[in-house]
mmCIF file of the N, C-alpha and C atoms, coordinates in Angstrom:
data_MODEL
# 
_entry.id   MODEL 
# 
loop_
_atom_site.group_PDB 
_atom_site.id 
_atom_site.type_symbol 
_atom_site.label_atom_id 
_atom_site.label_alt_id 
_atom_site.label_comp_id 
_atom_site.label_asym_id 
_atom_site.label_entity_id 
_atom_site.label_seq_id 
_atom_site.pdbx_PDB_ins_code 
_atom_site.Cartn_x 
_atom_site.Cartn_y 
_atom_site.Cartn_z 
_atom_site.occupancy 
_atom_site.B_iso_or_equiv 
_atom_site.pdbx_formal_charge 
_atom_site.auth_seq_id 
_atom_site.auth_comp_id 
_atom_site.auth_asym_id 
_atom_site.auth_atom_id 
_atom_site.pdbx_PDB_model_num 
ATOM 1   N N  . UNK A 1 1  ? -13.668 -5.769 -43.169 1.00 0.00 ? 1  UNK A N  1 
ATOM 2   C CA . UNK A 1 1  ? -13.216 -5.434 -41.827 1.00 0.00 ? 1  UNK A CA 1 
ATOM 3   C C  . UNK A 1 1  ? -13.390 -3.954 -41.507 1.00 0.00 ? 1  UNK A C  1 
ATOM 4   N N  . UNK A 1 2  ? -13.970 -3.153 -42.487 1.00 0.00 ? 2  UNK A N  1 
ATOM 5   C CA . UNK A 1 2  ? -13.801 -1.331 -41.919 1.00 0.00 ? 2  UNK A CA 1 
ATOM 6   C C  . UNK A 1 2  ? -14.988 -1.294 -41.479 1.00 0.00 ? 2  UNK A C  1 
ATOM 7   N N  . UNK A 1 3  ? -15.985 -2.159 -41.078 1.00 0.00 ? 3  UNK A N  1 
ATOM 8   C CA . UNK A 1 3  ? -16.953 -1.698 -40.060 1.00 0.00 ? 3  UNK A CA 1 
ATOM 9   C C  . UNK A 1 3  ? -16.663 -2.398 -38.679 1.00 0.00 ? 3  UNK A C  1 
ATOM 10  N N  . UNK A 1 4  ? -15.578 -3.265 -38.515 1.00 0.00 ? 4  UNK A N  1 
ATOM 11  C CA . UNK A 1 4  ? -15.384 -4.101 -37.507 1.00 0.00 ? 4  UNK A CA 1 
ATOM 12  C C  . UNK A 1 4  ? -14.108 -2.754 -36.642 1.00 0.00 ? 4  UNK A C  1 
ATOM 13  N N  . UNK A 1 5  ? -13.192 -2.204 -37.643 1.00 0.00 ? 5  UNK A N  1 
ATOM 14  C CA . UNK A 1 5  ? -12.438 -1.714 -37.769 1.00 0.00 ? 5  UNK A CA 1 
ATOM 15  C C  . UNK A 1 5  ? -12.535 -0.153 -36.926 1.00 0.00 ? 5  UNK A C  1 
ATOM 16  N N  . UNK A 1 6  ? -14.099 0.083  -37.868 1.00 0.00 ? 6  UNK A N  1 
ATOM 17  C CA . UNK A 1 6  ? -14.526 1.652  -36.983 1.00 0.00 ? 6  UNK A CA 1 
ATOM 18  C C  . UNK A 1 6  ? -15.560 1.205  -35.706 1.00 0.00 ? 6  UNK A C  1 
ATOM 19  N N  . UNK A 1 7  ? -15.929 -0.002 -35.434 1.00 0.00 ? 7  UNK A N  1 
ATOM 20  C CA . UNK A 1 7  ? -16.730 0.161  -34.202 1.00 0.00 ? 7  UNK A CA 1 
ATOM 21  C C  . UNK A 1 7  ? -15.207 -0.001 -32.804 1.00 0.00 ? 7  UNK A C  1 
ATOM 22  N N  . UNK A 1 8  ? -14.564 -0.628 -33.505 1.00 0.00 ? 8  UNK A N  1 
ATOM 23  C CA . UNK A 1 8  ? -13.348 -0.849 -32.128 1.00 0.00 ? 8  UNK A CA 1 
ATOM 24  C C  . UNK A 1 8  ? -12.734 0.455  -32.133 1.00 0.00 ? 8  UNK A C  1 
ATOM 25  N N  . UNK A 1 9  ? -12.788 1.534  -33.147 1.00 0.00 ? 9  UNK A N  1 
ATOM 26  C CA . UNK A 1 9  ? -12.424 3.252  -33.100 1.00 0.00 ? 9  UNK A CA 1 
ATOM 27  C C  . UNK A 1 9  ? -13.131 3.790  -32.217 1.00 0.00 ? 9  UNK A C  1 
ATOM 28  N N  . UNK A 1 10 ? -14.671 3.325  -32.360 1.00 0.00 ? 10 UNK A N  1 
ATOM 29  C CA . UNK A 1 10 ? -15.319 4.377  -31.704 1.00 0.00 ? 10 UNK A CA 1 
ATOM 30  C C  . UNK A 1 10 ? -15.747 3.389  -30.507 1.00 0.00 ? 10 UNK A C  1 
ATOM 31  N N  . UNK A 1 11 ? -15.314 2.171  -30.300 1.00 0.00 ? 11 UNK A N  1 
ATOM 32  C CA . UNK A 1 11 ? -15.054 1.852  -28.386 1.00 0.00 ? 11 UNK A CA 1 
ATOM 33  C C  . UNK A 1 11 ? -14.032 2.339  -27.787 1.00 0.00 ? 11 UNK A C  1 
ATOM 34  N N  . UNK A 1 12 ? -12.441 2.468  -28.861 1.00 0.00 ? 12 UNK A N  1 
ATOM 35  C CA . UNK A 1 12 ? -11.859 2.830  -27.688 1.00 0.00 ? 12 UNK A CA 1 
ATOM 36  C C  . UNK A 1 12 ? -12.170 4.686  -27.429 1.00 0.00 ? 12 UNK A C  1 
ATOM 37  N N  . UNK A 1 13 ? -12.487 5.532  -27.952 1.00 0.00 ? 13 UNK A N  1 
ATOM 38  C CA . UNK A 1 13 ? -13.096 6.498  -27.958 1.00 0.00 ? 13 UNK A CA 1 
ATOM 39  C C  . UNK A 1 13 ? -13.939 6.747  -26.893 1.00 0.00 ? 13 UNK A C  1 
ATOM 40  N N  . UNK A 1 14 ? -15.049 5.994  -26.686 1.00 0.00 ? 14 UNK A N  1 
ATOM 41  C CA . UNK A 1 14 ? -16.408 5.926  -25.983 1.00 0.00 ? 14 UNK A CA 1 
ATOM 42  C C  . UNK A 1 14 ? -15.237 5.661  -24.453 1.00 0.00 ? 14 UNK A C  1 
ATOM 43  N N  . UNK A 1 15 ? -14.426 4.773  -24.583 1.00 0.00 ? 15 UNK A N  1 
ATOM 44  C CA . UNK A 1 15 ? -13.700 4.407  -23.184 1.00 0.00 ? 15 UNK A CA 1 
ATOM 45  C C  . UNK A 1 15 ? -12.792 5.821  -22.892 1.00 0.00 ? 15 UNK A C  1 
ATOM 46  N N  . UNK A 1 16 ? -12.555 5.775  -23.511 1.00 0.00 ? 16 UNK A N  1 
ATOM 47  C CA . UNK A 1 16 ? -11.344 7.200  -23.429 1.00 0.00 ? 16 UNK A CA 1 
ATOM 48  C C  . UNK A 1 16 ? -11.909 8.360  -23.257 1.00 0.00 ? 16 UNK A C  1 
ATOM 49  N N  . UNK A 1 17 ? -12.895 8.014  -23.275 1.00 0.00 ? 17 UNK A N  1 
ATOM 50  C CA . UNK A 1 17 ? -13.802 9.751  -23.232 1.00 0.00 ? 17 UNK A CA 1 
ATOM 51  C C  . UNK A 1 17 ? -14.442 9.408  -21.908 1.00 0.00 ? 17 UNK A C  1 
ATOM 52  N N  . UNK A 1 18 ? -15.207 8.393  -21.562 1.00 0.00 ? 18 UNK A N  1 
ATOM 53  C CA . UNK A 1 18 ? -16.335 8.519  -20.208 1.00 0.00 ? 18 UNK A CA 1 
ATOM 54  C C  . UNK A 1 18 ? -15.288 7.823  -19.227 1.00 0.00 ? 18 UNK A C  1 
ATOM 55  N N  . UNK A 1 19 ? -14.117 6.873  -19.728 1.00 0.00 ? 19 UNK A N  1 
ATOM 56  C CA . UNK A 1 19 ? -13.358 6.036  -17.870 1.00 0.00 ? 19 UNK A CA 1 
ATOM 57  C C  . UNK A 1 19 ? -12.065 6.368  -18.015 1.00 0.00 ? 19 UNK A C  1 
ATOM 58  N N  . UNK A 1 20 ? -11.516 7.893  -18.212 1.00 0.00 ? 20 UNK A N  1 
ATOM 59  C CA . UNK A 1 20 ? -10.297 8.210  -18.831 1.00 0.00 ? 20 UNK A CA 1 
ATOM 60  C C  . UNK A 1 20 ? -9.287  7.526  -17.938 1.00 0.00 ? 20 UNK A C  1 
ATOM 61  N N  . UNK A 1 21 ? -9.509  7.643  -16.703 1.00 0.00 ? 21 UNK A N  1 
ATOM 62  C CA . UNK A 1 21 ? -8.477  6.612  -15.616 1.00 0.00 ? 21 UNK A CA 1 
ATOM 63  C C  . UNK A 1 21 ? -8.650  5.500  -15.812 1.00 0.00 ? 21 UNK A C  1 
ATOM 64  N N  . UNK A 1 22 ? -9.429  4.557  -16.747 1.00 0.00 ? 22 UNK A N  1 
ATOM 65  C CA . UNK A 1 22 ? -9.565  2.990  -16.877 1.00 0.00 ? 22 UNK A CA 1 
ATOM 66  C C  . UNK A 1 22 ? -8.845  2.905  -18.239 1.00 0.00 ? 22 UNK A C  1 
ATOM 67  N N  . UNK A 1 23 ? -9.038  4.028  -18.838 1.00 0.00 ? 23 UNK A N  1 
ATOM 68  C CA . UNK A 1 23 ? -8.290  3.643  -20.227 1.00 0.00 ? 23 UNK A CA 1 
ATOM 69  C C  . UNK A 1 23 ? -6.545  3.859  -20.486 1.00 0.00 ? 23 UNK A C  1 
ATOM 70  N N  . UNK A 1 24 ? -6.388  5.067  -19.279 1.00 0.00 ? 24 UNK A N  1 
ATOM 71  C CA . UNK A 1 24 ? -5.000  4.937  -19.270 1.00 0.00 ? 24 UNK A CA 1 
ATOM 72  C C  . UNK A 1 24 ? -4.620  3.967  -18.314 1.00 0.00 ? 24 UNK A C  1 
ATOM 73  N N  . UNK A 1 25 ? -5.042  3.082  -17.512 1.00 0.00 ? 25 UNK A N  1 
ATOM 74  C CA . UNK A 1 25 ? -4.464  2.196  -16.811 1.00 0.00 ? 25 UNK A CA 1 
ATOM 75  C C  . UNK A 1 25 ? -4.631  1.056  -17.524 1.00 0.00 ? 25 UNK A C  1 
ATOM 76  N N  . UNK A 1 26 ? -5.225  0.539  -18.629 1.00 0.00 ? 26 UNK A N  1 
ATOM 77  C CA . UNK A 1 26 ? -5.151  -0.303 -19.575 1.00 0.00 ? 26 UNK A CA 1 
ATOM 78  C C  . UNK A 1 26 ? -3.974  -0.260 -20.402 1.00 0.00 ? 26 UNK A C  1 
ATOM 79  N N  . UNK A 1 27 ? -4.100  0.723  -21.267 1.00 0.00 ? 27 UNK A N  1 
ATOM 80  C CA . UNK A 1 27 ? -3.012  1.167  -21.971 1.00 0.00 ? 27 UNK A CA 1 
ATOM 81  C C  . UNK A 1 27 ? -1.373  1.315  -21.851 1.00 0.00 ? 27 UNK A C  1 
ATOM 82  N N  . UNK A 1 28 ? -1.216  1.311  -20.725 1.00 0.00 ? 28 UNK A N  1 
ATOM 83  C CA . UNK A 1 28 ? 0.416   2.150  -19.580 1.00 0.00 ? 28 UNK A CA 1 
ATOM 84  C C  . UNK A 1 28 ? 0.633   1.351  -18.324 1.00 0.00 ? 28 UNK A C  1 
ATOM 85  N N  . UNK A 1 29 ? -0.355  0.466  -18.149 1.00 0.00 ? 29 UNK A N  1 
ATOM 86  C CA . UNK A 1 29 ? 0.164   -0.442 -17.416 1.00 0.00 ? 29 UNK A CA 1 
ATOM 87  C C  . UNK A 1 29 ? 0.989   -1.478 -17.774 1.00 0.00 ? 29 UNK A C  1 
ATOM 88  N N  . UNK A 1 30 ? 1.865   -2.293 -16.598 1.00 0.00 ? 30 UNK A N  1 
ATOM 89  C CA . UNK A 1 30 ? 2.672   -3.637 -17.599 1.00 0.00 ? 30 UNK A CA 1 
ATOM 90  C C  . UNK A 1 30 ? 1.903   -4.647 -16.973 1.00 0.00 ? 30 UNK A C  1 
ATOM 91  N N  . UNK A 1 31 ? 1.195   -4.396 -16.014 1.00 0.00 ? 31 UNK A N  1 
ATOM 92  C CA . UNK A 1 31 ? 0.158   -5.983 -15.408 1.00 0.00 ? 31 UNK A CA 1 
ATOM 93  C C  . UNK A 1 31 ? -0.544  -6.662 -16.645 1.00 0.00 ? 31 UNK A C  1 
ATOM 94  N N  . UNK A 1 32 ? -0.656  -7.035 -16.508 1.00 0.00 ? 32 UNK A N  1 
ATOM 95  C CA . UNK A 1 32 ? -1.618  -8.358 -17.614 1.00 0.00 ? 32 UNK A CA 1 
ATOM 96  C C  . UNK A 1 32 ? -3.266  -8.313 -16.996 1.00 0.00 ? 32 UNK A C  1 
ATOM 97  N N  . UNK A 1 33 ? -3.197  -7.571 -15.522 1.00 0.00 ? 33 UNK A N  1 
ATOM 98  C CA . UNK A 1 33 ? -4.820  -7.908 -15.281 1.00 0.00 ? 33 UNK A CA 1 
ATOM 99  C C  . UNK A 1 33 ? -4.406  -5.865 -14.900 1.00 0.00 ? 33 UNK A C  1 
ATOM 100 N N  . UNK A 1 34 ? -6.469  -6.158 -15.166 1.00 0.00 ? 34 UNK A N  1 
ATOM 101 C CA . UNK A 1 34 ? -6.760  -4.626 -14.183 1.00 0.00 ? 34 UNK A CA 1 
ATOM 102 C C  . UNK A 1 34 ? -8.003  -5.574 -13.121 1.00 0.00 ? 34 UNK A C  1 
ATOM 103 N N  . UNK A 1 35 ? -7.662  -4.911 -12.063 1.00 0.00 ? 35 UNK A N  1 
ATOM 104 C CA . UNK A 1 35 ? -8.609  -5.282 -10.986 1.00 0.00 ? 35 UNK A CA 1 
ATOM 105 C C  . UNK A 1 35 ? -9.795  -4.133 -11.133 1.00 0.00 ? 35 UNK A C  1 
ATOM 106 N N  . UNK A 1 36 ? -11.138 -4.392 -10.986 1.00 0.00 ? 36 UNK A N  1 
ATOM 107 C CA . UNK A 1 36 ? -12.208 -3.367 -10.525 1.00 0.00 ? 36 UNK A CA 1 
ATOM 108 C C  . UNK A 1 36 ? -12.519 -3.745 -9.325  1.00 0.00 ? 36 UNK A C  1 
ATOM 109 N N  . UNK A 1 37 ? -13.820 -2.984 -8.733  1.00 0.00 ? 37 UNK A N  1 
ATOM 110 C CA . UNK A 1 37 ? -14.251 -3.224 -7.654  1.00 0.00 ? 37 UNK A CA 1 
ATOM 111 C C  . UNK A 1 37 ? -15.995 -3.521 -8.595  1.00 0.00 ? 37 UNK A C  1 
ATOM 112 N N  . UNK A 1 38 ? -16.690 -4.643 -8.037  1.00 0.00 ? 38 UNK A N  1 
ATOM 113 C CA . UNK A 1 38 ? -17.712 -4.924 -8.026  1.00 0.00 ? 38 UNK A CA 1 
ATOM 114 C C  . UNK A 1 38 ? -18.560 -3.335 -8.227  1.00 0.00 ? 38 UNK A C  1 
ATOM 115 N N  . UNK A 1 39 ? -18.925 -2.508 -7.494  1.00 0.00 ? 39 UNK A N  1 
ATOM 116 C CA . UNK A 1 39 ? -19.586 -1.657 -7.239  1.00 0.00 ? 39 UNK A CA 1 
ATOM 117 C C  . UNK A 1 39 ? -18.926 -0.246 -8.247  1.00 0.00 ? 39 UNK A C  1 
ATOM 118 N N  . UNK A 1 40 ? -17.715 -0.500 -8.645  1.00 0.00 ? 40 UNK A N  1 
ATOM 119 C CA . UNK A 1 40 ? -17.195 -0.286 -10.055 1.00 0.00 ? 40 UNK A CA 1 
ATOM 120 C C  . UNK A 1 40 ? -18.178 0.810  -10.782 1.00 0.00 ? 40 UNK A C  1 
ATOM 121 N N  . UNK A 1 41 ? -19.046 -0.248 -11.275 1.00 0.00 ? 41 UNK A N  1 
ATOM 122 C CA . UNK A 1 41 ? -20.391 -0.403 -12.223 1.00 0.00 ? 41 UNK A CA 1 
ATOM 123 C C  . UNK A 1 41 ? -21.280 -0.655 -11.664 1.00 0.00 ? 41 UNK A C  1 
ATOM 124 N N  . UNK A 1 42 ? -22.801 -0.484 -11.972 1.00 0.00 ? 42 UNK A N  1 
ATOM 125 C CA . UNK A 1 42 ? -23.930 -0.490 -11.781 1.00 0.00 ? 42 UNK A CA 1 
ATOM 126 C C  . UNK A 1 42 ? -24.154 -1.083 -10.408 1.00 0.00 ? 42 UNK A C  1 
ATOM 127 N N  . UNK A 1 43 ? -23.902 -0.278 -9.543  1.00 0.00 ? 43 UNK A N  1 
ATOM 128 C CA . UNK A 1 43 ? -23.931 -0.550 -7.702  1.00 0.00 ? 43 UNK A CA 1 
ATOM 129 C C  . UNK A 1 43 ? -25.256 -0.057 -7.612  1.00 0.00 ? 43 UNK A C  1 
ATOM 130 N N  . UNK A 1 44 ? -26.064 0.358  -8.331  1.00 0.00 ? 44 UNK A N  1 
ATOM 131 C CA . UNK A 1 44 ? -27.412 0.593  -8.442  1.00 0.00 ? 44 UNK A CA 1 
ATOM 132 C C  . UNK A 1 44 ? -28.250 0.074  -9.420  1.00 0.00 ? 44 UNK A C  1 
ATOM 133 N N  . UNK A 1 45 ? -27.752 -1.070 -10.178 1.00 0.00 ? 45 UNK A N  1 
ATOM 134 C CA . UNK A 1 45 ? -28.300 -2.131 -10.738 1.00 0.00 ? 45 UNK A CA 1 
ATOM 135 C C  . UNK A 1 45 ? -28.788 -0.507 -12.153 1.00 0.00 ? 45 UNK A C  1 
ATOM 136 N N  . UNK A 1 46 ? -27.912 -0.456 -12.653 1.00 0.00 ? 46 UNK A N  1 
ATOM 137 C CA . UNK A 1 46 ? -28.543 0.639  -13.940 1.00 0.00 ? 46 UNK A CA 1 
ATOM 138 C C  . UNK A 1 46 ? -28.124 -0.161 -14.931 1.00 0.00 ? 46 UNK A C  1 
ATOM 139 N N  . UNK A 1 47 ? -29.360 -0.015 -16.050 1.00 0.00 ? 47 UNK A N  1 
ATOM 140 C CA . UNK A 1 47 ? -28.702 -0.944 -17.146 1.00 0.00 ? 47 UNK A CA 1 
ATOM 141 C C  . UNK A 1 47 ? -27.675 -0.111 -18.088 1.00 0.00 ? 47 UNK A C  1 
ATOM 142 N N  . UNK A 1 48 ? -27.480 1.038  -18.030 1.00 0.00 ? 48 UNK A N  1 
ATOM 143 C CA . UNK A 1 48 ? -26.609 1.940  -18.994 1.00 0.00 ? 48 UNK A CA 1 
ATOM 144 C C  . UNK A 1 48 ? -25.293 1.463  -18.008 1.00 0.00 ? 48 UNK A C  1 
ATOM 145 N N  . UNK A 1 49 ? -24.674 1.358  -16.699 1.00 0.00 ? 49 UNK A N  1 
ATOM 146 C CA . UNK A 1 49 ? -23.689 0.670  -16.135 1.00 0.00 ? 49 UNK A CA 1 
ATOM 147 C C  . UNK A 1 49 ? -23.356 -0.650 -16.774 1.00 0.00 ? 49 UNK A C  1 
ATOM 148 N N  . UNK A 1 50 ? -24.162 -1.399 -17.304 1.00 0.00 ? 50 UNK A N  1 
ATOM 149 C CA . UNK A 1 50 ? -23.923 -2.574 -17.519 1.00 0.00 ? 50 UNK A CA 1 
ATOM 150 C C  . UNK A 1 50 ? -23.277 -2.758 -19.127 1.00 0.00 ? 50 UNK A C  1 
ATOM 151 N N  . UNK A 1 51 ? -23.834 -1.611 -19.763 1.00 0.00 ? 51 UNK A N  1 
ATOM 152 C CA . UNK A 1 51 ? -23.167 -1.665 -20.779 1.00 0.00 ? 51 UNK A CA 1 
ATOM 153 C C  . UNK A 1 51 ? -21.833 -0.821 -21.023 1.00 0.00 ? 51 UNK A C  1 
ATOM 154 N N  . UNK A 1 52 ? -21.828 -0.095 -20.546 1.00 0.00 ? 52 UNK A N  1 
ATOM 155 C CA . UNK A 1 52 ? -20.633 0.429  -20.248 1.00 0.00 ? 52 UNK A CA 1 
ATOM 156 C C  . UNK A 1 52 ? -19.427 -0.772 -19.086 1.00 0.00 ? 52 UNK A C  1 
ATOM 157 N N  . UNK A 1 53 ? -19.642 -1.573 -18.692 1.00 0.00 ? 53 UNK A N  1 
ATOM 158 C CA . UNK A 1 53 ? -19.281 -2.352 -18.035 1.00 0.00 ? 53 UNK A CA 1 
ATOM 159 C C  . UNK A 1 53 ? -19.115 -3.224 -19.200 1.00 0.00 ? 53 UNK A C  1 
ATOM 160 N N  . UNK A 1 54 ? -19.630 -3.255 -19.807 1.00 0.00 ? 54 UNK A N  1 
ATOM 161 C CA . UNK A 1 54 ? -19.512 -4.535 -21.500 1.00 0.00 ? 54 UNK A CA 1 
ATOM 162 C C  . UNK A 1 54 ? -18.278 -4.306 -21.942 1.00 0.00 ? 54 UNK A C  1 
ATOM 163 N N  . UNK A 1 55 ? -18.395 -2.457 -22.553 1.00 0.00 ? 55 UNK A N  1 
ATOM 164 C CA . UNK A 1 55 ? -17.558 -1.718 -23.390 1.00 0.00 ? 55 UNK A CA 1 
ATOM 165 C C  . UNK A 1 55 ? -16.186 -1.889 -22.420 1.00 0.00 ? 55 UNK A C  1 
ATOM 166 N N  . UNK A 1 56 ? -16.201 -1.325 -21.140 1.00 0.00 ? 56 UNK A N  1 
ATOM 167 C CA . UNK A 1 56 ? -14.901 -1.499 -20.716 1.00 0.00 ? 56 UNK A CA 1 
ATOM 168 C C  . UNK A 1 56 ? -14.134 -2.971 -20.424 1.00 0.00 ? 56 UNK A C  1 
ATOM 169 N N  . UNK A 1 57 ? -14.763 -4.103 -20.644 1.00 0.00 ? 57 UNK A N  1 
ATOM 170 C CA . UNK A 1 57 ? -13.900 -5.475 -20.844 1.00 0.00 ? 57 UNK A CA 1 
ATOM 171 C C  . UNK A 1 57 ? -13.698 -5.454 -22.374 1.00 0.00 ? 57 UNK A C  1 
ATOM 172 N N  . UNK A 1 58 ? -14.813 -5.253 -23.211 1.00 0.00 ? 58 UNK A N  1 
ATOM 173 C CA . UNK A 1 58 ? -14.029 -5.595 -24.422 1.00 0.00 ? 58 UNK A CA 1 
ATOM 174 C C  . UNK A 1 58 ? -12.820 -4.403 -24.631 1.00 0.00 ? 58 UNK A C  1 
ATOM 175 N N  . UNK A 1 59 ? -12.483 -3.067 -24.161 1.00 0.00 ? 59 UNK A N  1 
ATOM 176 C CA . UNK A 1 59 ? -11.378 -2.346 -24.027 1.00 0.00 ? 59 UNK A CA 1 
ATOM 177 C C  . UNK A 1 59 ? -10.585 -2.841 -23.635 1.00 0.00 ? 59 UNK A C  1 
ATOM 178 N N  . UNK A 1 60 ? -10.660 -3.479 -22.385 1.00 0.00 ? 60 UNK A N  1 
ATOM 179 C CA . UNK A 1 60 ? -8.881  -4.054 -21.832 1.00 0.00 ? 60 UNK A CA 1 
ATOM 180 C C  . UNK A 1 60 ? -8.798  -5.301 -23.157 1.00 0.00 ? 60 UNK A C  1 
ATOM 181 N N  . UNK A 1 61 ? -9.922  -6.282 -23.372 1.00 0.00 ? 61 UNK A N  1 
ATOM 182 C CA . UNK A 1 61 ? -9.461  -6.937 -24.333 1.00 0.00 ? 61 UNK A CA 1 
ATOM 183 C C  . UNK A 1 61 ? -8.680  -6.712 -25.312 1.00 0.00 ? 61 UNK A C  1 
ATOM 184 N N  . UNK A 1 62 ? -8.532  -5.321 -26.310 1.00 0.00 ? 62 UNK A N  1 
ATOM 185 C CA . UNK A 1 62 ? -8.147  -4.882 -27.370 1.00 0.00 ? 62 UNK A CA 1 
ATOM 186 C C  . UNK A 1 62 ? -6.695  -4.874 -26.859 1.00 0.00 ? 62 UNK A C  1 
ATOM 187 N N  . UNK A 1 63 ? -6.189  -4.387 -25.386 1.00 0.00 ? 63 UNK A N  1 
ATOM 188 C CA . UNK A 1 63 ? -4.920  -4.208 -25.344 1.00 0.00 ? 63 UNK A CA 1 
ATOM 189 C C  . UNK A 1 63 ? -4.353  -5.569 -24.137 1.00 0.00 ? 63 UNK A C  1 
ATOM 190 N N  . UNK A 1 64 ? -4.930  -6.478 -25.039 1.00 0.00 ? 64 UNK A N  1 
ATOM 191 C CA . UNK A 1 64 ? -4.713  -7.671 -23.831 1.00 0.00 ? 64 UNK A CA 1 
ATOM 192 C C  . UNK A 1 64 ? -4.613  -8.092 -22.525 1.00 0.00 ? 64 UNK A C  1 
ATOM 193 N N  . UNK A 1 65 ? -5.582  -7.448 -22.284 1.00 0.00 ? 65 UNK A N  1 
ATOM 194 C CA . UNK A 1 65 ? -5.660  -7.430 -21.048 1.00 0.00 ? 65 UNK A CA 1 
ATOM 195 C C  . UNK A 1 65 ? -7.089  -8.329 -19.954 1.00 0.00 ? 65 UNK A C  1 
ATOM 196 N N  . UNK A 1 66 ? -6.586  -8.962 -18.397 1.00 0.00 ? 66 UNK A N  1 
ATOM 197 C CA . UNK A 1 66 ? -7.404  -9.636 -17.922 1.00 0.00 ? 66 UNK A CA 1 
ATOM 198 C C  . UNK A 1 66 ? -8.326  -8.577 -17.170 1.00 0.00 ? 66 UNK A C  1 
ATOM 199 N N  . UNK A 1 67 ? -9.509  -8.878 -17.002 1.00 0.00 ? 67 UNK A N  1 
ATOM 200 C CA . UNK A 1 67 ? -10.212 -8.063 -16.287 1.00 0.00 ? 67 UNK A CA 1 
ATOM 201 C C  . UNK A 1 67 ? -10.563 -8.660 -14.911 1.00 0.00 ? 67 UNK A C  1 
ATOM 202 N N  . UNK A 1 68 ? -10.030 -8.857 -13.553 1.00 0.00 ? 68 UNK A N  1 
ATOM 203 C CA . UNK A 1 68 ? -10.792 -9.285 -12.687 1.00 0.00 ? 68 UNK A CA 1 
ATOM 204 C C  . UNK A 1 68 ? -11.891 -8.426 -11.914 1.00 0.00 ? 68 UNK A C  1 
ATOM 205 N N  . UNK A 1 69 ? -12.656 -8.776 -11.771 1.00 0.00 ? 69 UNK A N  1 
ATOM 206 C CA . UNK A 1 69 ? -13.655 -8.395 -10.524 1.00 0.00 ? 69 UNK A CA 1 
ATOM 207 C C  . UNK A 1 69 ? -13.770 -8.925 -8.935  1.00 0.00 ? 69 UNK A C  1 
ATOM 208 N N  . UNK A 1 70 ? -13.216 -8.014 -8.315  1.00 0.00 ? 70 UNK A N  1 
ATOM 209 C CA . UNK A 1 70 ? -13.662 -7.862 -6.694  1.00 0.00 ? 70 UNK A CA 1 
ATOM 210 C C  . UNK A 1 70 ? -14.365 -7.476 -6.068  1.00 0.00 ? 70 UNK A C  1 
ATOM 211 N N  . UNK A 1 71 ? -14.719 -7.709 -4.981  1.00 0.00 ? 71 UNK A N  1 
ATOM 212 C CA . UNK A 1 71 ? -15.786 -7.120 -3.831  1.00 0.00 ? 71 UNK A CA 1 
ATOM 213 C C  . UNK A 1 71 ? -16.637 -7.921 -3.844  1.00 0.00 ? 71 UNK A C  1 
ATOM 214 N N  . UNK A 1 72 ? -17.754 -7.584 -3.241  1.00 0.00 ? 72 UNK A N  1 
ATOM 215 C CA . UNK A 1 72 ? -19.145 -7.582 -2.795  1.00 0.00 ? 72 UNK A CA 1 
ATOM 216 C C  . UNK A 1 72 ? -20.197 -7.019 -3.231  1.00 0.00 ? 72 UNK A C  1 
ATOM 217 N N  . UNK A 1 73 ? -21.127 -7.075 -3.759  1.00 0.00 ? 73 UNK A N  1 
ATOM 218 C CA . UNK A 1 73 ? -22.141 -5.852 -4.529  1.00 0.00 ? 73 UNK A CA 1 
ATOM 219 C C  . UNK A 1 73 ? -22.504 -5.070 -3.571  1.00 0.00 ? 73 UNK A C  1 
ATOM 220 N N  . UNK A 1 74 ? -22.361 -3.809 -3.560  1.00 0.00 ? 74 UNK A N  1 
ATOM 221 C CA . UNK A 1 74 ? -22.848 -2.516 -3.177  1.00 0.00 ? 74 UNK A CA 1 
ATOM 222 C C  . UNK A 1 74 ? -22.091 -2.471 -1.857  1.00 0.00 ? 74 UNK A C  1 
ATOM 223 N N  . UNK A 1 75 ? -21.110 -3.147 -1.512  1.00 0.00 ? 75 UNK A N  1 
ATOM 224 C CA . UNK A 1 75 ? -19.976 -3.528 -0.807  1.00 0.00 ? 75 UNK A CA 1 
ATOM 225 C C  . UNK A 1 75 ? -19.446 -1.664 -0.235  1.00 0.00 ? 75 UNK A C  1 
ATOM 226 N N  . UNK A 1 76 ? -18.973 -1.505 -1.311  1.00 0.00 ? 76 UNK A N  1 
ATOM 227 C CA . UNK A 1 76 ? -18.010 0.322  -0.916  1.00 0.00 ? 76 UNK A CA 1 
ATOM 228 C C  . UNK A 1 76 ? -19.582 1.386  -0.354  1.00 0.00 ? 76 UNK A C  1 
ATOM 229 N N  . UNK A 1 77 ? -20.849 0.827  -0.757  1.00 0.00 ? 77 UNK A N  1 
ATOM 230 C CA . UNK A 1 77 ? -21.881 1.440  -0.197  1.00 0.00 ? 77 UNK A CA 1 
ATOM 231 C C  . UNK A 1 77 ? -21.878 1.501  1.145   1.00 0.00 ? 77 UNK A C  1 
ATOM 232 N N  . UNK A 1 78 ? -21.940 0.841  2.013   1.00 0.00 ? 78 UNK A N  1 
ATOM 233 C CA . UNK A 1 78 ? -22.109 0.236  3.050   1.00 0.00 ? 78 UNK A CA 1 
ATOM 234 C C  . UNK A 1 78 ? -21.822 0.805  4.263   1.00 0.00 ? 78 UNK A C  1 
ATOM 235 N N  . UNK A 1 79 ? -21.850 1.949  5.146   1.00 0.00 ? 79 UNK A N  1 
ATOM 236 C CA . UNK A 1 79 ? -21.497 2.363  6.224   1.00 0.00 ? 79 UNK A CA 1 
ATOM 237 C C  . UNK A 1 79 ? -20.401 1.607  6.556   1.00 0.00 ? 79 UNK A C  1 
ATOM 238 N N  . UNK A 1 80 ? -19.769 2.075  7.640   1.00 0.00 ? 80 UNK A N  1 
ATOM 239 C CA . UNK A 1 80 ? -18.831 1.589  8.786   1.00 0.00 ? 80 UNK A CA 1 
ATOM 240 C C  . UNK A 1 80 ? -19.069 1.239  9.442   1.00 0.00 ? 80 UNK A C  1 
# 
């Protein structure tokens, strides 16, 4: 288990370092879900969004947590 052990070290790390507001609202929240917004992540279709979009569900996972997704794609883009 100490390589299973240090990759979930260095996810929650990787989370805590690049979505510091996603990781303390995981952590310090009492909800059971975190809501995102669709456009969240890769609202420009980037594949480095998508994995970082990976990393941050398996994060709320570690502290039990649901992840929903809202919106529309590229939705918050969108003029008025």
């Amino acid at each position: 288990m100490d390589g299973i052990e240090q990759r979930k070290k260095e996810l929650i790390e990787a989370i805590e370092g690049q979505l510091p507001d996603f990781g303390h609202a995981v952590k310090n929240e009492t909800n059971d879900m975190v809501i995102l917004h669709q456009d969240a992540f890769a609202a420009d279709y980037q594949d480095e969004e998508y994995a970082l979009l990976g990393k941050a569900i398996k994060y709320a996972g570690i502290y039990k947590k649901e992840v929903r997704i809202q919106g529309g794609n590229r939705e918050s883009l969108q003029k008025p």
